[in-house]
LUMDRENTOR-350885 format. One record per residue (C-alpha): residue in one letter; residue number from 1; x, y, z. Coordinates in steps of 0.05 Angstrom, whole numbers, plus 5000, padded with zeros to 4 digits. Layout:
// residues N
<rec><aa>A</aa><i>NUM</i><px>X</px><py>Y</py><pz>Z</pz></rec>
...
//
This chain:
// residues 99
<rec><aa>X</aa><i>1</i><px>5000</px><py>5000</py><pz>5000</pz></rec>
<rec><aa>X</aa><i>2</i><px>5024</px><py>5066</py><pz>4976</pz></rec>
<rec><aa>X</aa><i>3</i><px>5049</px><py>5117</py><pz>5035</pz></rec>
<rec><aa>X</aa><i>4</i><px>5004</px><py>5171</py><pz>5059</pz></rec>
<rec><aa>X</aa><i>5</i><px>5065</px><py>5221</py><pz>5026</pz></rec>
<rec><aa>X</aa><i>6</i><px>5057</px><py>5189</py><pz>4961</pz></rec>
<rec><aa>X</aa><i>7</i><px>4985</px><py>5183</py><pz>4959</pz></rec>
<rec><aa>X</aa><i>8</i><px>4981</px><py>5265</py><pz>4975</pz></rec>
<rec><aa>X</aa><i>9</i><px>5030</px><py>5274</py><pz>4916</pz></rec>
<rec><aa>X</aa><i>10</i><px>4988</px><py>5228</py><pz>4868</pz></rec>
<rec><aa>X</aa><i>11</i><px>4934</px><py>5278</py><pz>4883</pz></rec>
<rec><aa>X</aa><i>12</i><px>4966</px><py>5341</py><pz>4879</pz></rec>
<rec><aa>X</aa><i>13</i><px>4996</px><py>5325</py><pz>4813</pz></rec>
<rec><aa>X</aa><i>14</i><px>4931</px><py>5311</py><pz>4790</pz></rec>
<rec><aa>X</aa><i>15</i><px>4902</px><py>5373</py><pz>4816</pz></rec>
<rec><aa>X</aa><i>16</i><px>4954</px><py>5405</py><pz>4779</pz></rec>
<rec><aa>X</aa><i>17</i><px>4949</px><py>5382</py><pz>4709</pz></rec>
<rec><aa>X</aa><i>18</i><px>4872</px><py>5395</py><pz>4721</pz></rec>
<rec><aa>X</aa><i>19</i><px>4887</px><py>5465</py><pz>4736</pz></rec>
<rec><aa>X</aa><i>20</i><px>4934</px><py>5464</py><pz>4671</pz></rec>
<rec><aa>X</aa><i>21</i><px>4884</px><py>5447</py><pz>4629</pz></rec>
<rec><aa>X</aa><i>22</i><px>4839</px><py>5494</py><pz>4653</pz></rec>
<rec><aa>X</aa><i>23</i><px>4877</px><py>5548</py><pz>4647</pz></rec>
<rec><aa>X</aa><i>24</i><px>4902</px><py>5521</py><pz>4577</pz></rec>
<rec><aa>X</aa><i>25</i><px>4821</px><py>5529</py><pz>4554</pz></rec>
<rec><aa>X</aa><i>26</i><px>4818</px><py>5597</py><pz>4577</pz></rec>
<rec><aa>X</aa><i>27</i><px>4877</px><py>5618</py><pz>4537</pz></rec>
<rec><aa>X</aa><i>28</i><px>4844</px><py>5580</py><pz>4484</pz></rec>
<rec><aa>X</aa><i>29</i><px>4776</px><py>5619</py><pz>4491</pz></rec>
<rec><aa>X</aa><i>30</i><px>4751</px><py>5543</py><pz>4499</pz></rec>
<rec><aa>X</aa><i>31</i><px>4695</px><py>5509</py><pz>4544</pz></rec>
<rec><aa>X</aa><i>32</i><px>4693</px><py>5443</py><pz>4562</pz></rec>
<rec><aa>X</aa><i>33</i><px>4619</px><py>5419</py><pz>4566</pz></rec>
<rec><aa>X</aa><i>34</i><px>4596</px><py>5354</py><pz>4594</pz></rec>
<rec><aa>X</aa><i>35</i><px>4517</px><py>5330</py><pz>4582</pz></rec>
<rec><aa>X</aa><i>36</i><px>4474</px><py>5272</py><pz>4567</pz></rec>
<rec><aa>X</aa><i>37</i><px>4454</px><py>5247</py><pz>4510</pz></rec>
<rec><aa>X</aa><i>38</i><px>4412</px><py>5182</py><pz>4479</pz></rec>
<rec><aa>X</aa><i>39</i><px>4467</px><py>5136</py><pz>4464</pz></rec>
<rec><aa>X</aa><i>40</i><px>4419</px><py>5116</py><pz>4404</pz></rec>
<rec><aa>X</aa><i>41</i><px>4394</px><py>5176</py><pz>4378</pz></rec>
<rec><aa>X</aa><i>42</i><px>4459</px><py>5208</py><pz>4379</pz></rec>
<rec><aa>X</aa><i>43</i><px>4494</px><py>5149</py><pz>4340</pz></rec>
<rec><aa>X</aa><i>44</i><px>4439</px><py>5153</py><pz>4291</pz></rec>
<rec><aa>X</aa><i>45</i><px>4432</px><py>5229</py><pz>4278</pz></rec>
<rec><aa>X</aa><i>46</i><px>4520</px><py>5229</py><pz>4274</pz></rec>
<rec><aa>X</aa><i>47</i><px>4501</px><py>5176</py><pz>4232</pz></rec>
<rec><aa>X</aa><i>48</i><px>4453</px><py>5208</py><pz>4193</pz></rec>
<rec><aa>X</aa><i>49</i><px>4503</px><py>5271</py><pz>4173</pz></rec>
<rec><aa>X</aa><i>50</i><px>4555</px><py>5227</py><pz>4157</pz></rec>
<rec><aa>X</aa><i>51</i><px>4598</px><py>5243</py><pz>4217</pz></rec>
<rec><aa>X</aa><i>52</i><px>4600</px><py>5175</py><pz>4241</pz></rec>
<rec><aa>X</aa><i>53</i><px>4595</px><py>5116</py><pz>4199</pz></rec>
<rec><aa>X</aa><i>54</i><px>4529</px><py>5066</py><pz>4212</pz></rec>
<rec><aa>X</aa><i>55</i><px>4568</px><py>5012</py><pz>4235</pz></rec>
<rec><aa>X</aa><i>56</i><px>4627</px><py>4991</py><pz>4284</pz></rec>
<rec><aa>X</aa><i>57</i><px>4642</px><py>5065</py><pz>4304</pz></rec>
<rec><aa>X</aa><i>58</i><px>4608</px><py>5070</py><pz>4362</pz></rec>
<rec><aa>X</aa><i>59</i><px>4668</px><py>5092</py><pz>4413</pz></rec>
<rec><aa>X</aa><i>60</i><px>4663</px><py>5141</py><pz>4462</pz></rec>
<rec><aa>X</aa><i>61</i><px>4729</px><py>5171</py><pz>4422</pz></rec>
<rec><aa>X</aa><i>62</i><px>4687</px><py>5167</py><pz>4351</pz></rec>
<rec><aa>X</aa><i>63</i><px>4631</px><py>5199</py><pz>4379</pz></rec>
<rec><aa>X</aa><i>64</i><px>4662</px><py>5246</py><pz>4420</pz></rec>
<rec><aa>X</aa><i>65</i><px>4694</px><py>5270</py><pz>4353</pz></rec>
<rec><aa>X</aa><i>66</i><px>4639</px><py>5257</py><pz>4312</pz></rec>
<rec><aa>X</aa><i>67</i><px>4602</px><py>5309</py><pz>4358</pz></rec>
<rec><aa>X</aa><i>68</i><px>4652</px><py>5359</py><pz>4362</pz></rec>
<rec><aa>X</aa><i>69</i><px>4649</px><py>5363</py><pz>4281</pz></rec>
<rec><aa>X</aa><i>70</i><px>4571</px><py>5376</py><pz>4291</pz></rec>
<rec><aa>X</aa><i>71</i><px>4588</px><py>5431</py><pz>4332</pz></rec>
<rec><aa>X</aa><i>72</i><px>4641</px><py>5456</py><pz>4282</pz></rec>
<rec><aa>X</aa><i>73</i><px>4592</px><py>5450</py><pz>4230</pz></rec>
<rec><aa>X</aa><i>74</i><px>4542</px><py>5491</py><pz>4271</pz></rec>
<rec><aa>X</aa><i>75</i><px>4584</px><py>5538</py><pz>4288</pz></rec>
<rec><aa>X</aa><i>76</i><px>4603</px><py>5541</py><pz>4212</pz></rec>
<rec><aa>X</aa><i>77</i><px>4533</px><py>5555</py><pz>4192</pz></rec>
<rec><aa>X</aa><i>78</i><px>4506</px><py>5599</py><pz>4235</pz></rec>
<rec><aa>X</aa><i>79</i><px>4563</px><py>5648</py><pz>4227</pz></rec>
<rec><aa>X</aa><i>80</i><px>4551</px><py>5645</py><pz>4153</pz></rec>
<rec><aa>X</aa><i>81</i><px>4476</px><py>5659</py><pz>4162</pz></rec>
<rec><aa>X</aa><i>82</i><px>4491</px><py>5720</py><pz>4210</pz></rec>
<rec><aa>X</aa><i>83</i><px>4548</px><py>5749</py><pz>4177</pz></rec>
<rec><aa>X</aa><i>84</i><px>4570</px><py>5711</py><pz>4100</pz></rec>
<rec><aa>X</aa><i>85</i><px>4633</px><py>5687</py><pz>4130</pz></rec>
<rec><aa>X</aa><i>86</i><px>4653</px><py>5630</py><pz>4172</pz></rec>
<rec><aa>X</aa><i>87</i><px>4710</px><py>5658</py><pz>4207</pz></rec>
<rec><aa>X</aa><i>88</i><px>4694</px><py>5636</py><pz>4275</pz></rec>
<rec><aa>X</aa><i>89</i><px>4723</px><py>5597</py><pz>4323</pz></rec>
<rec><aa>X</aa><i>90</i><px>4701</px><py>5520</py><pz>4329</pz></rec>
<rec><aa>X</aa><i>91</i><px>4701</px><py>5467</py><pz>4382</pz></rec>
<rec><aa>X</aa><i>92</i><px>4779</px><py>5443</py><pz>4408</pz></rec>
<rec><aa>X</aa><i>93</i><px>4786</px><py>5372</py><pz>4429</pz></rec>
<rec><aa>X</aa><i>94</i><px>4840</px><py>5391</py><pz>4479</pz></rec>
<rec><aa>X</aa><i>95</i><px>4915</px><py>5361</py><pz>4464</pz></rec>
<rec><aa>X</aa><i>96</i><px>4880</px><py>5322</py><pz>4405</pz></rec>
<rec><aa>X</aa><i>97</i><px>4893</px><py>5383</py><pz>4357</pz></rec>
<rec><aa>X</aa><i>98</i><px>4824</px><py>5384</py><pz>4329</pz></rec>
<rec><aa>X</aa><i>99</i><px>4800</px><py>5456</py><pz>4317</pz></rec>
//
């Protein structure tokens, strides 16, 4: 069993690279958003846009992505409906470099 010593470290390390990250997303001008969905309905409407194929793509990391392109996309669009352009800034899957 780990010391008491080590087991504080273990957590402050961790408290740490938490506190990285979000300070990492605020330089970014990021959010990190957590929510529930229908695992089925949101398979079949990433699905549906062709963001995640029908079958054997059903990972949390494929869907995860999958969803952040939806938001990209919407993101995307609206911009272009308010103003013609689509110089915005989309959803950041932190230290994966999608933008």
């Amino acid at each position: 069993m780990p010391s008491a010593a080590a087991m504080l470290d273990r957590t402050r390390r961790a408290a740490n690279e938490r506190k990285r990250r979000y300070r990492q997303r605020l330089r970014d001008g990021t959010r990190l958003v957590t929510f529930e969905v229908d695992e089925i309905g949101i398979i079949g409407l990433l699905s549906h846009h062709g963001l995640l194929p029908s079958c054997g793509s059903d990972s949390d990391s494929a869907i995860d992505h999958a969803l952040k392109q939806l938001v990209d996309r919407l993101i995307a669009a609206d911009a272009e409906q308010r103003h013609g352009s689509s110089g915005t800034r989309s959803a950041k899957t932190v230290g994966s470099g999608i933008r």
